[in-house]
C-alpha positions in Angstrom: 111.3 59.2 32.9 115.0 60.3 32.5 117.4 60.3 35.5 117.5 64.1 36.6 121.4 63.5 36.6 124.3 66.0 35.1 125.5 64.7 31.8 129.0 64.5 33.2 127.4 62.3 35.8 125.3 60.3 33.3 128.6 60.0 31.7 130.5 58.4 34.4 127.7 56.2 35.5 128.2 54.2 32.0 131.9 53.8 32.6 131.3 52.5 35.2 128.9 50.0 33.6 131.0 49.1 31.0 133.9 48.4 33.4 131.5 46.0 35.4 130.3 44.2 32.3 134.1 43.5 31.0 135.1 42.0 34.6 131.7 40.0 34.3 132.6 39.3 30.5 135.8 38.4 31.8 135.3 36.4 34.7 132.5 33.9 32.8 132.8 34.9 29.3 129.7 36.1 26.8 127.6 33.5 26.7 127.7 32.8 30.5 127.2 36.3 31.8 123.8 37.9 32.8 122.4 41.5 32.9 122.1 40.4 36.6 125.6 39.4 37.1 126.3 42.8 35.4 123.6 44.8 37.6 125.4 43.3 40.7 128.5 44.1 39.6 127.7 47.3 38.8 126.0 48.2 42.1 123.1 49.7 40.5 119.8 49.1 40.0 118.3 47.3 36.8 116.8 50.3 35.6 120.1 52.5 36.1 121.8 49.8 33.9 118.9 49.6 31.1 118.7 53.5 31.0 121.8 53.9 29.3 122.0 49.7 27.3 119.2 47.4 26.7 120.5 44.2 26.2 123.3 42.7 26.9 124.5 42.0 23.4 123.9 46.4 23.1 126.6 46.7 26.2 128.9 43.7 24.6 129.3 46.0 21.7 129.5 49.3 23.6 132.6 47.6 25.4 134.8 46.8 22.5 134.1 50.3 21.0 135.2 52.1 23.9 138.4 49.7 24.4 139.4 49.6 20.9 138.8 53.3 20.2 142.1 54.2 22.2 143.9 52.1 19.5 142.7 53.8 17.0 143.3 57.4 18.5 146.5 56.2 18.8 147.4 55.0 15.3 145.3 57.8 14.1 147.9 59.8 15.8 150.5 58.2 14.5 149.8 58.8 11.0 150.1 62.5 11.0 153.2 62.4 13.1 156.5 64.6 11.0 158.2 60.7 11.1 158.9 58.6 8.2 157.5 55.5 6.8 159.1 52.9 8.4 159.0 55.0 12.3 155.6 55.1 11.9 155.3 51.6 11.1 157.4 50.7 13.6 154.9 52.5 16.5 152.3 51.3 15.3 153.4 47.9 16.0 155.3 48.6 19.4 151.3 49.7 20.0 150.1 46.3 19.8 152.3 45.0 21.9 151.9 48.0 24.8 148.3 47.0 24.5 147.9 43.3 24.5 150.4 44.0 27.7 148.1 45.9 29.8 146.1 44.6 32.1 142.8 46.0 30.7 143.5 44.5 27.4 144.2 41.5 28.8 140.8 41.4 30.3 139.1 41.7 26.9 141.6 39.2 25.2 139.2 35.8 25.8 136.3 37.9 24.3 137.8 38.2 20.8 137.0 34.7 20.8 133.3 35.4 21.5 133.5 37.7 18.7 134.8 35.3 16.3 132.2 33.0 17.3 129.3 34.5 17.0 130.5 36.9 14.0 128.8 33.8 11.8 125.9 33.9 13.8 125.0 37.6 14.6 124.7 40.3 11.8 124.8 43.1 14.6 128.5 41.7 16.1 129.7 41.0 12.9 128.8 44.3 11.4 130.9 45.8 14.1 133.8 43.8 14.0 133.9 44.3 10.6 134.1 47.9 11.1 136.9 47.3 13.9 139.3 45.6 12.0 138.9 48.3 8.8 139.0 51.3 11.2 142.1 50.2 12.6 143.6 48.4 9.0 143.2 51.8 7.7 145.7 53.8 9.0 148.3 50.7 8.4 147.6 50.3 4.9 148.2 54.1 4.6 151.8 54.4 6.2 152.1 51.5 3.8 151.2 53.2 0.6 153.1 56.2 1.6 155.9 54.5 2.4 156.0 52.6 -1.2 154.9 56.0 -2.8 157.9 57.8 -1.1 160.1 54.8 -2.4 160.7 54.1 1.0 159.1 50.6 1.2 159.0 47.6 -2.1 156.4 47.8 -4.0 153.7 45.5 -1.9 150.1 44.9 -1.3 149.4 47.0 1.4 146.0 45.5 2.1 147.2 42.0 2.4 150.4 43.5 4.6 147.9 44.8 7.0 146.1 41.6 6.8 149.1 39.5 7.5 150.7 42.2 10.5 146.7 41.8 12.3 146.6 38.0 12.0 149.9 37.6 13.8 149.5 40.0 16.6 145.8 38.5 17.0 147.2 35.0 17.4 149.9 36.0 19.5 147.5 37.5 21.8 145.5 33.8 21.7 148.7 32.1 22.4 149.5 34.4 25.8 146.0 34.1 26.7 146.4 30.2 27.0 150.0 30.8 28.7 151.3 33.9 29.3 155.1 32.6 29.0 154.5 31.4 25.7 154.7 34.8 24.1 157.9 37.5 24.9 156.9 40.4 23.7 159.9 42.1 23.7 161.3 39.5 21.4 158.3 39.8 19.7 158.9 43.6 18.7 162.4 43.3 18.0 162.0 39.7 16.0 159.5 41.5 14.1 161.2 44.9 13.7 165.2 42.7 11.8 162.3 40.5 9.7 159.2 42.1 8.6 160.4 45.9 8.5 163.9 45.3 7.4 162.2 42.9 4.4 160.0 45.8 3.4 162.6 48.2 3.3 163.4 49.1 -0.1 167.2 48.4 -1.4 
């Protein structure tokens, strides 16, 4: 029988799950974590967590949706902003690195790994990281292609730009996972904005 909560309430309740399950997640990683460890977390019953996910793997998923959707609001955002080519490029990117700064992101960092692990093993995570990583290439490749149609940028692969841009800021964030003072973001964004922006620049 359904909970005879308000929607809003209902609403707030699974927040509040999925911010226990990412401190669990965080604390002892995917494979180590337990709906228990969750339900305790949580300070809810088992039924009040099962009424809104039924597995675990169901609430793993559910996590990096809500955390990665605000990226892609954002860059969303960005792309229908009255700036040019290379501003918007340039947002997008100071974005990563506001992200992989904040705390919250910095929770979910160590679990990218767990999705690259078991995206060869699991047709349900990889299905959704697939999705991920096009839902947020897709707003890079088109400030791209604008940018190059507007003669703005050289004429380059946008696809394989995008590629390249979300393989570096992915294993930067590996790197300041394993030590923070490995990576200066700042140098990062600035390094990045005199080499990879200036190069794409058209003459």
């Amino acid at each position: 029988m359904a909970p005879k909560l308000k929607p809003e309430v209902l609403e707030e309740r699974k927040a509040h799950i999925l911010e226990s399950a990412l401190t669990c997640f965080a604390r002892k990683g995917y494979h180590q974590t337990t709906m228990d460890d969750i339900v305790q977390e949580a300070g809810l019953s088992k039924g009040g967590v099962y009424w809104h996910f039924d597995s675990k793997k169901e609430l793993f998923l559910a996590l990096f949706e809500s955390l990665f959707g605000q990226t892609e609001a954002f860059m969303s955002a960005v792309v229908s902003m009255e700036k040019s080519a290379q501003e918007k490029l340039q947002d997008m990117l100071e974005m990563y690195v506001y992200f992989a700064e904040a705390e919250e992101f910095k929770k979910i960092t160590p679990l990218l790994i767990d999705v690259w692990a078991q995206n060869w093993q699991d047709p349900d995570v990889n299905e959704v990281a697939v999705a991920l990583y096009n839902r947020f290439r897709e707003p890079l490749i088109q400030v791209i292609e604008v940018g190059i149609a507007g003669g703005e940028f050289k004429p380059v692969n946008a696809g394989a730009l995008a590629s390249v841009i979300f393989a570096t800021y992915d294993g930067l964030m590996v790197q300041a996972m394993i030590d923070e003072s490995m990576v200066d973001w700042s140098a990062v964004n600035e390094t990045v904005k005199n080499t990879l922006i200036a190069g794409l620049l058209a003459d």
